[in-house]
C-alpha positions, 0 to 999 in steps of 0.5 A: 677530233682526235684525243691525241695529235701523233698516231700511235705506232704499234708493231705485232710480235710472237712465234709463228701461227701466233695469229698476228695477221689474223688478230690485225685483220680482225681489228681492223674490220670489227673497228669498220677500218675497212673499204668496201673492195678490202671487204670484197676481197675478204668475202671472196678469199672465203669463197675461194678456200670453201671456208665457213670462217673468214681468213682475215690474214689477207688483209696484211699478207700482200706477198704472195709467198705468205698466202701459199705458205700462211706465214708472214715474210715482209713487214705490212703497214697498215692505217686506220683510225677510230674516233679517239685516234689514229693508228699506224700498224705494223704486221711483222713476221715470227718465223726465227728466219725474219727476225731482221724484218720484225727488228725493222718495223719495232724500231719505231714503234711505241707500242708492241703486241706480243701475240702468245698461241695458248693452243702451243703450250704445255701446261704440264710443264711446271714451270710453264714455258714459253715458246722462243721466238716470244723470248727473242721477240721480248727481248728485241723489244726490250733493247728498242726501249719499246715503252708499251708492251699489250701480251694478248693471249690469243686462241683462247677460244681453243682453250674453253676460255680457261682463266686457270690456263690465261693466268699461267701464261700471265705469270709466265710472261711476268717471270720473262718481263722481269728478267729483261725488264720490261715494265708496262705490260698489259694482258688480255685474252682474245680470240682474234678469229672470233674477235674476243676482246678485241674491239668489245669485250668478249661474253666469254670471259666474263672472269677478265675485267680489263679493257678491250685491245682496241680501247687500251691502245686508244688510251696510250701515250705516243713517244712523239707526244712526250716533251723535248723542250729541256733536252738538248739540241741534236741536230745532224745535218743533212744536206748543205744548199748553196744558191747564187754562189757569185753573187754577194748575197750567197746563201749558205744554209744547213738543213735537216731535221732536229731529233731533239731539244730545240733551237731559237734565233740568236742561239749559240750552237757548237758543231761536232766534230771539228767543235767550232761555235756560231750563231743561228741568224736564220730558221726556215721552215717549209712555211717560212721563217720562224724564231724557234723550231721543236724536236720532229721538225725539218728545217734549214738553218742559217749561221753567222759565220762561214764554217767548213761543214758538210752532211754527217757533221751535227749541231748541238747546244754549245754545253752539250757534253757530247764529245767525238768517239772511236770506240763504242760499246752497243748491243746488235742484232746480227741479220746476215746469214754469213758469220760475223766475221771479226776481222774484217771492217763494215760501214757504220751507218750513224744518222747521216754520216758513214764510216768504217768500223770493226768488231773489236770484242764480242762481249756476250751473247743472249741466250734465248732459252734461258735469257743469260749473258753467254761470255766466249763468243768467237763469231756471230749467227743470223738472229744473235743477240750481242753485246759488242766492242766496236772500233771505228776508223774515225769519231762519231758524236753518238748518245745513248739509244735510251737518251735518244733513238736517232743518236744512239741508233745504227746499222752496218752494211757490208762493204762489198755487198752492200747488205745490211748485216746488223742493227745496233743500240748504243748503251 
């Protein structure tokens, strides 16, 4: 039996050769996550490279670009579960260029490791800095709302397990979290070739007195646990079945999965945009009919009265103080390797609906190095951090990316190639 009912979702992040794959290979096999092939494979990348140490970064490097070159590209899944819990991990890369694929996997994360080599810094420097990526890495976390960030200052072995150099790392880190205003954050130092702290606490750092990687993980609460029961209703709909459409008995349902509050039979809903109201009369689940449905789950749902609605239109409590937008204010991160161009339109992908957008403004920019808000921005590049003004060719009825992820959330894609050029979290 587990403790909790939800895996918990964590993502790696940091600079490059920040030893996130190895730190994940190394979990998993001294936490025995491993099957015997997984085990093999080790062994004989071992003996492939006429190495006395294993390269643990096999397990989650599965291209084969990432091998020859020892850097992460694509972002690896990878589950396992102990007695206590089960867990989804996601293995990002650091280099600047696939900023966009870690945008990808933290997205859903609940929990961040923000991997920090101690080996790269310069501790001549007063005050110490860290390396960028771990900035813009924060920073990415901090606009994803990411409630759990575990800084594990990796390579100590390297450092003679210095508590003097973990330390400085430590108030470094502290002096970035308070500007970005990261909140929870746990520090511990590892060693994730040699597995210190990792799965057992490490002989070598008889000074840290916190608790394993592993251990810290175990005890931390899951997004999806927390309750939804006083939120409001936010339900946008997928897919309209019709079945037996000649037949007196048509069915006419709406389905789709509620991404917060919930619903009850007999409830007055109102749908956006058009701000009509009717009552639920039917809840089907794929177990059958029930007379409530939560936050999480998929379901189709049945109205009193016939309403011309389609996939992109969305359900809400008939209070709700949601209304339809044109204009929104978000903070994007741009992916394409063109320029934005503000003059031209994009698709605003928005839950289930789509529409054409534009880049009115570009407010400010994030400067990495020095976490300021640059104003005068004309154009964005790859990996730009943004704050924008967007108009759009017709309303949405979004919220906050705070209030709710699935209604504050949104990518553009760009018309002609169909690429996704930025991710976006209204605010």
């Amino acid at each position: 039996m587990t403790q909790h009912s939800t895996p918990l979702r964590f993502i790696t992040a940091g600079s490059v050769d920040d030893g996130k794959s190895t730190l994940i290979g190394r979990l998993l096999y001294d936490s025995k996550a491993l099957l015997t092939d997984q085990i093999k494979t080790l062994n004989a990348g071992k003996e492939k490279g006429n190495k006395e140490a294993i390269d643990f970064s096999i397990l989650t490097d599965g291209l084969e670009a990432e091998r020859e070159q020892g850097i992460t590209i694509d972002v690896a899944y990878r589950y396992f579960s102990t007695a206590k819990r089960k867990f989804i991990i996601a293995d990002t890369p650091g280099h600047e260029q696939y900023t966009r694929n870690m945008v990808t996997g933290a997205s859903t994360a609940s929990a961040a490791i923000v991997l920090i080599d101690a080996s790269q810094l310069n501790f001549d420097e007063k005050p110490l800095q860290l390396l960028p990526q771990t900035k813009r890495h924060s920073a990415i976390l901090r606009q994803l709302n990411c409630p759990h960030i575990l800084v594990a200052v990796n390579k100590m072995d390297l450092l003679d397990y210095s508590e003097e150099k973990f330390n400085a790392i430590v108030e470094a880190y502290r002096q970035l979290a308070a500007q970005l205003g990261l909140k929870e954050v746990h520090f511990v130092p590892v060693s994730a070739l040699l597995g210190d702290n990792l799965v057992y606490v490490s002989e070598s750092t008889s000074w840290y007195q916190g608790e394993p990687l592993l251990t810290i993980l175990e005890n931390l609460p899951s997004v999806d646990e927390v309750s939804h029961s006083n939120a409001d209703f936010y339900f946008p709909v997928q897919l309209v079945v019709r079945q037996d459409a000649d037949k007196a008995d048509d069915f006419r349902g709406y389905q789709g999965r509620i991404e917060r509050g919930s619903v009850q039979l007999g409830q007055t809903i109102r749908i956006e945009p058009n701000g009509l109201t009717a009552k639920v009369t039917e809840i089907i689940t794929p177990k059958g009919e029930v007379t409530q449905a939560v936050a999480g789950e998929v379901i189709t749902l049945r109205l009193d009265r016939d309403i011309d609605i389609s996939r992109g239109d969305l359900f809400v409590d008939e209070s709700s103080p949601l209304t339809p937008q044109k204009q929104l204010e978000a903070t994007i991160c741009w992916f394409d390797e063109r320029p934005l161009n503000t003059a031209r339109k994009y698709l605003l992908k928005h839950g289930t609906q789509t529409v054409f957008a534009k880049i009115s403004e570009i407010e400010s920019v994030l400067n990495v190095h020095t976490l300021e808000q640059e104003s005068g921005a004309t154009a964005l590049k790859m990996n730009d951090i943004a704050r924008v003004r967007l108009s759009l060719q017709k309303p949405i009825v979004a919220t906050t990316y705070e209030e709710n992820i699935a209604g504050g959330a949104f990518i553009l894609v760009d018309e002609a190639t169909y690429n996704t050029v930025a991710a976006g979290m209204i605010f």
